[in-house]
C-alpha positions as CSV (number, residue, x, y, z in Angstrom):
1,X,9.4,7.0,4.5
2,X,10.1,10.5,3.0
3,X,7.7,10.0,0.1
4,X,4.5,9.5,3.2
5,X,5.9,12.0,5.1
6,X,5.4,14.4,1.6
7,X,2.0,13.2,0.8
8,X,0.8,13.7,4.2
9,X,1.9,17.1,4.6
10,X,0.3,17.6,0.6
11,X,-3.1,15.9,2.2
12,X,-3.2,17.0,5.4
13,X,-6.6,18.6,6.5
14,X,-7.9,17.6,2.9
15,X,-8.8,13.9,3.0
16,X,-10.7,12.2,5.8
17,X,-8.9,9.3,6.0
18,X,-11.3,7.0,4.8
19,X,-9.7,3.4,2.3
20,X,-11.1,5.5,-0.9
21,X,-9.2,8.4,-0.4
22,X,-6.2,6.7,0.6
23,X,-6.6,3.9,-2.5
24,X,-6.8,7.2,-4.3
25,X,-3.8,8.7,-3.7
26,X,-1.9,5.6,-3.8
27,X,-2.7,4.9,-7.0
28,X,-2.4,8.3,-8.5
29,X,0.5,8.3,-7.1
30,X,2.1,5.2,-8.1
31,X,0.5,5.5,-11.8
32,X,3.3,8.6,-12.2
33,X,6.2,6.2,-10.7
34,X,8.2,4.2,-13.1
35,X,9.6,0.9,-12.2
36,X,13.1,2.2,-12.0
37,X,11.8,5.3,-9.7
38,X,9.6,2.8,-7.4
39,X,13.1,0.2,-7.1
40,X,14.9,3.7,-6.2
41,X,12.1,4.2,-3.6
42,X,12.7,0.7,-2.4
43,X,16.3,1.1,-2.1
44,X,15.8,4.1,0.3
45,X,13.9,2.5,2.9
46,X,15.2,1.7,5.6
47,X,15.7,-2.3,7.1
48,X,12.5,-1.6,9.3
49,X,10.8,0.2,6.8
50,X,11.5,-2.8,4.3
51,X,10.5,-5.5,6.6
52,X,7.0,-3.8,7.2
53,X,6.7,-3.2,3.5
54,X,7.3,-6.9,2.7
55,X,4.9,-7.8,5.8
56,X,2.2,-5.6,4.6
57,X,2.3,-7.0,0.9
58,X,2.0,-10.4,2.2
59,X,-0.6,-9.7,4.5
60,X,-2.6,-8.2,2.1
61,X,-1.8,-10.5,-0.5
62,X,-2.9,-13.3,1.6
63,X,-6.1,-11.6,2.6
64,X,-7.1,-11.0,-0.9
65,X,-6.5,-15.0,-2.0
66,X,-8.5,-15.8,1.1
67,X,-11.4,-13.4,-0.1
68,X,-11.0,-15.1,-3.6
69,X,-11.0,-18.6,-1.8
70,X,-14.4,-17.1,0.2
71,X,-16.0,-16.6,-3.2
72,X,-15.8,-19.8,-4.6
73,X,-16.4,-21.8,-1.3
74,X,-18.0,-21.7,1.7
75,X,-16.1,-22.3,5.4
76,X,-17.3,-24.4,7.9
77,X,-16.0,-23.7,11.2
């Protein structure tokens, strides 16, 4: 995707990699996108690029119900 491929080379050698600095770009990022720029974005990506994007927003979504399920029960295996 261009827009990693430009925040990369923006970051590169000043982040360490860790979740908070990447949540923090994200979001700083995407608090300057407007729903018609991030639809653009979308439209750009390629069909791979899409079909990990969807996959990864599932994923995630699934682990964060899961950790909300975790909260409010406890698992028996």
């Amino acid at each position: 995707m261009k827009l990693v491929d430009e925040i990369f080379e923006m970051y590169k050698g000043k982040i360490r990699g860790s979740q908070e600095d990447l949540d923090m770009i994200a979001f700083t990022i995407l608090e300057q996108l407007d729903h018609t720029e991030l639809l653009d974005m979308v439209k750009e990506l390629s069909e791979d690029e899409l079909a990990y994007f969807i996959r990864l927003y599932i994923v995630e979504s699934l682990k964060g119900r899961l950790e909300q399920l975790d909260d409010t029960k406890t698992f028996y295996h």
